[in-house]
N, C-alpha and C positions, 0 to 999 in steps of 0.2 A: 276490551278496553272501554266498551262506550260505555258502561256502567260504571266505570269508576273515575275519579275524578282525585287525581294526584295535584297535591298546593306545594310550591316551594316558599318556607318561610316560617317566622320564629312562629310556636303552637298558639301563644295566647295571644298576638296579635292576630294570627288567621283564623282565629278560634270569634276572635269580635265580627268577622266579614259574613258570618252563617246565621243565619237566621232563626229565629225562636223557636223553638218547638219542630226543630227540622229532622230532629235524628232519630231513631229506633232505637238505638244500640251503639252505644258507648264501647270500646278495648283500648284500653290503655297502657300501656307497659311504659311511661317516664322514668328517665335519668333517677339511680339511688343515691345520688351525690356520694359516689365511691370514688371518686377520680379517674374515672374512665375514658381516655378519647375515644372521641364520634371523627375523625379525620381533621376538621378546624374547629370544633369545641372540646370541651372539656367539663364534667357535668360536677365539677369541684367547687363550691358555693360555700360561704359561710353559712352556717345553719337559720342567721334568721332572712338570709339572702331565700336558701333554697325554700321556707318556711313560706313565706311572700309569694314564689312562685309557684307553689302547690296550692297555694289559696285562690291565686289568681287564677291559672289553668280550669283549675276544679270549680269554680264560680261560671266561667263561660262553658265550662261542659255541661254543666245543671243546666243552665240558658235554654243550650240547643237540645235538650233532651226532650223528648217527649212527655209527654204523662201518660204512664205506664212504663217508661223504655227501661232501658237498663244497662247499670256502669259496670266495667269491670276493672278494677284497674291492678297492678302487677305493683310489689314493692318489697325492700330488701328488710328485713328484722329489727334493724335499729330505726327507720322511723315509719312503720307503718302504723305505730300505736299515734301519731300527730296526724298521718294522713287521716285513718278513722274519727279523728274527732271533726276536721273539720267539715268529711263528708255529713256526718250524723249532727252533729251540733250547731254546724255553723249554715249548711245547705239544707238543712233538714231532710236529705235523704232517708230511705228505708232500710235499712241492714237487712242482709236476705243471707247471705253466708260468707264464712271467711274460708279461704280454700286453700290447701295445700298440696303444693305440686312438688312432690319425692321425684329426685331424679338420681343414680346413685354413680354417676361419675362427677370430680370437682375437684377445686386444688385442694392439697395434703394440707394440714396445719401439723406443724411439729410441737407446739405446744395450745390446748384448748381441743376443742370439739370441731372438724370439717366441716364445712356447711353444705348440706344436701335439700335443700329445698330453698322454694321461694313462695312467699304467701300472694293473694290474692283475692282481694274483698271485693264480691259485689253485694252492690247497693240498686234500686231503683224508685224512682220517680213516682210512688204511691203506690197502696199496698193491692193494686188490680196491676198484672203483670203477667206479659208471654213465659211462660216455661213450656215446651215441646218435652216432656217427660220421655215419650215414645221415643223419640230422635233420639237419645243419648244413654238408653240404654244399657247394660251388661248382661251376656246371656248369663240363667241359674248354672247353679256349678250344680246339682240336681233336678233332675227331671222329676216335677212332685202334679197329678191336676189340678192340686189348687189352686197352685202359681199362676203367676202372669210369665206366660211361655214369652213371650215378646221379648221378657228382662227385668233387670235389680236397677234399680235408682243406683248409681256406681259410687253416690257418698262427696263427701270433698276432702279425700285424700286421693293426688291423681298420681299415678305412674305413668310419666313420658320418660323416655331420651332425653338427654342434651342433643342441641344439633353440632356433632362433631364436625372440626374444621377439613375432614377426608369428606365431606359428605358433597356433592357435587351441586346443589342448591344453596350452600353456605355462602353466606354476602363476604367478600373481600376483606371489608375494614371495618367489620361492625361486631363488635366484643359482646352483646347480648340477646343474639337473635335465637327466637321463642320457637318451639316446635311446635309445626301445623295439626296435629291432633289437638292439642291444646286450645288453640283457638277456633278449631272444626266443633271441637263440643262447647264453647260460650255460644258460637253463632246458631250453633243448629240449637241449643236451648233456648236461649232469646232470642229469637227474631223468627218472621218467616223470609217467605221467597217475597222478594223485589221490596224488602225494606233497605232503610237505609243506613248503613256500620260505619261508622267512623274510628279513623285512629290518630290522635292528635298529634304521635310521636310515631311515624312510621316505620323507620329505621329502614332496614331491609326487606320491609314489602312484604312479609307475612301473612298479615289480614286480608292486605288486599287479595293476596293469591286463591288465601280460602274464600272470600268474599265471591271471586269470579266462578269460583266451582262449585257456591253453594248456592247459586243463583240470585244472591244477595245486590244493592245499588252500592259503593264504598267511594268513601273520600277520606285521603291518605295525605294528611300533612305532615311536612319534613324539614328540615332547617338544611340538611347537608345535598347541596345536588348530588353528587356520585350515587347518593343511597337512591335517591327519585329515577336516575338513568338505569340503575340497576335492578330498579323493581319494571321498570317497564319490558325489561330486558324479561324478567323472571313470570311476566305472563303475557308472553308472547310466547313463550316456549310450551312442548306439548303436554299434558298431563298423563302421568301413569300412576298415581295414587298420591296420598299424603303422607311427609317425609317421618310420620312417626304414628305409634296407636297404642294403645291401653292393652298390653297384651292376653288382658281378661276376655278381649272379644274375639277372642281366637279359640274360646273353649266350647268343647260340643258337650254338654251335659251327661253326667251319669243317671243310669238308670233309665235311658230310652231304651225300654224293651219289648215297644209294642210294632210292629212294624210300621205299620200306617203313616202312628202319628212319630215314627224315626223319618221318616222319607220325607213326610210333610214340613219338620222341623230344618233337615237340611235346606228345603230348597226355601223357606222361607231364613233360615239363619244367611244366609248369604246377601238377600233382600234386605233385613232388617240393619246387618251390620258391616258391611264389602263396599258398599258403596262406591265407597270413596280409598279400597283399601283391597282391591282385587287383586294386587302384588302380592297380599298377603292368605289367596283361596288355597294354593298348597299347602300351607300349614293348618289348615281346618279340613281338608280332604285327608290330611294325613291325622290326625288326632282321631275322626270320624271313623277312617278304616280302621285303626289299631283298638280302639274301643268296641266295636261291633262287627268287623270282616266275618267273625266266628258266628252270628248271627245270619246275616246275610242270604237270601236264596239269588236265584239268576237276575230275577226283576231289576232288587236293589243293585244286585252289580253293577248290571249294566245301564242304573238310574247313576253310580258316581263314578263311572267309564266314561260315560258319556258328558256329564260334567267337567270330567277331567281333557277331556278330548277338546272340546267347543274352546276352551280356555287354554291347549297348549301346556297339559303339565302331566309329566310323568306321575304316574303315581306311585307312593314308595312302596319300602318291602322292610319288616324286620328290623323295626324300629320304633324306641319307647315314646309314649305318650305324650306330648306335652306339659312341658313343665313351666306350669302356670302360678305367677306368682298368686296370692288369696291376699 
């Protein structure tokens, strides 16, 4: 907790108390004036109510940004074409990309099209800017040399989860709480270690969580107390991974047929992409085996026995591949 720094109070007033050019990195996920309660608000505004207050917000987050930092901010279909303008037009921020996050659970619509995603612009503060390319990753779906064995740029179409309400992290009374992969890859993109993340609309303590495990400084303003006592609640508690992941990073490449660099690529795929996700080392020891067991002499065995051993996981038997979405 000494890293991060929780404010109770409305965004755009605590938004004026920070000082210029104080933040690295911007995450924003703000009310989509869908009518949604927060426990004693209500995020239902007249349009040029909410219009006003997305001007205003967005004006003190340019403030406190740095030069170079970078915003990301989360928004629903119908007015993210108003947010965009007035980052670009009226802030003269940099458009850097618009991001799409597919998620494929959501309410039914009996008439129209379901909604399965939620956009995601980021912008930043002139066009010299952190991008950690390395941090964020996707292993090749082929093993080729000329590649960058490290990984694929993963694009801005993202596959998360929803965080469903069985899920034991899930806040109490908070109708749009974002899954930690999601925000593990803006931070670990933009920013390094011991900068400074801000979330102006904290809700349930999300960023802050990844913030504390990505060794990041955070400050997490909130308007509703419950949500501020329940994020303090949510990192105190112990860590065993992040409640969601890009299930692309779970894949071990076709075509590692050389032994060496198969052995070398396990134990560095682990490093590069586990991190923060080592709940999920069974499902890449099992992909691993089923693709190359039949290769394998004593060495390698007993290179992912022994892996599997250190870490407490059976390892499987007689069973297909990984089925990985592309």
């Amino acid at each position: 907790m000494d890293k991060i720094k929780l404010i109770l109070g409305d965004a755009v007033e605590k938004l004026k108390t920070l000082d210029d050019s104080s933040v690295d990195l911007i995450v924003a996920d703000p009310p989509y004036n869908l009518g949604k309660d927060y426990i004693d608000t209500n995020d239902k505004m007249p349009f040029s109510t909410y219009h006003e207050f997305t001007r205003a917000w967005i004006k003190e987050a340019n403030r406190v940004l740095k030069k170079g930092g970078t915003i990301y901010v989360f928004m629903g279909m119908r007015l993210i074409s108003y947010l965009f303008e007035i980052m670009e037009q009226e802030e003269n921020l940099n458009f850097i990309s618009w991001i799409t996050w597919h998620y494929t659970q959501g309410v039914g619509k009996k008439k129209g099209w379901s909604s399965r995603h939620d956009d995601i612009l980021m912008f930043t503060k002139g066009k010299k800017y952190t991008f950690n390319l390395d941090a964020i990753r996707i292993p090749q779906k082929y093993y080729r040399s000329i590649n960058n064995m490290r990984g694929a740029n993963p694009g801005n179409v993202w596959d998360f989860s929803h965080i469903h309400y069985s899920q034991s992290n899930r806040a109490s009374q908070h109708p749009t709480q974002k899954p930690e992969g999601v925000i593990e890859r803006m931070i670990l993109a933009s920013s390094n270690e011991n900068d400074v993340v801000l979330d102006p609309f904290s809700g349930s303590g999300t960023t802050m969580r990844v913030v504390q495990q990505l060794n990041r400084r955070g400050i997490g303003i909130e308007i509703e107390p419950q949500y501020i006592e329940e994020t303090k609640q949510r990192l105190s508690e112990p860590f065993l991974g992040f409640d969601s992941i890009d299930e692309r990073v779970l894949r071990i490449p076709n075509d590692l047929n050389n032994r060496s660099i198969r052995d070398e690529y396990l134990r560095n795929h682990i490093n590069w992409f586990l991190n923060n996700h080592m709940d999920r080392l069974e499902d890449v020891l099992e992909d691993f085996i089923i693709k190359y067991s039949k290769k394998f002499n004593a060495d390698e065995m007993a290179l992912v026995e022994d892996i599997a051993q250190k870490n407490d996981i059976k390892l499987p038997s007689g069973k297909k591949p990984l089925e990985i979405r592309e």
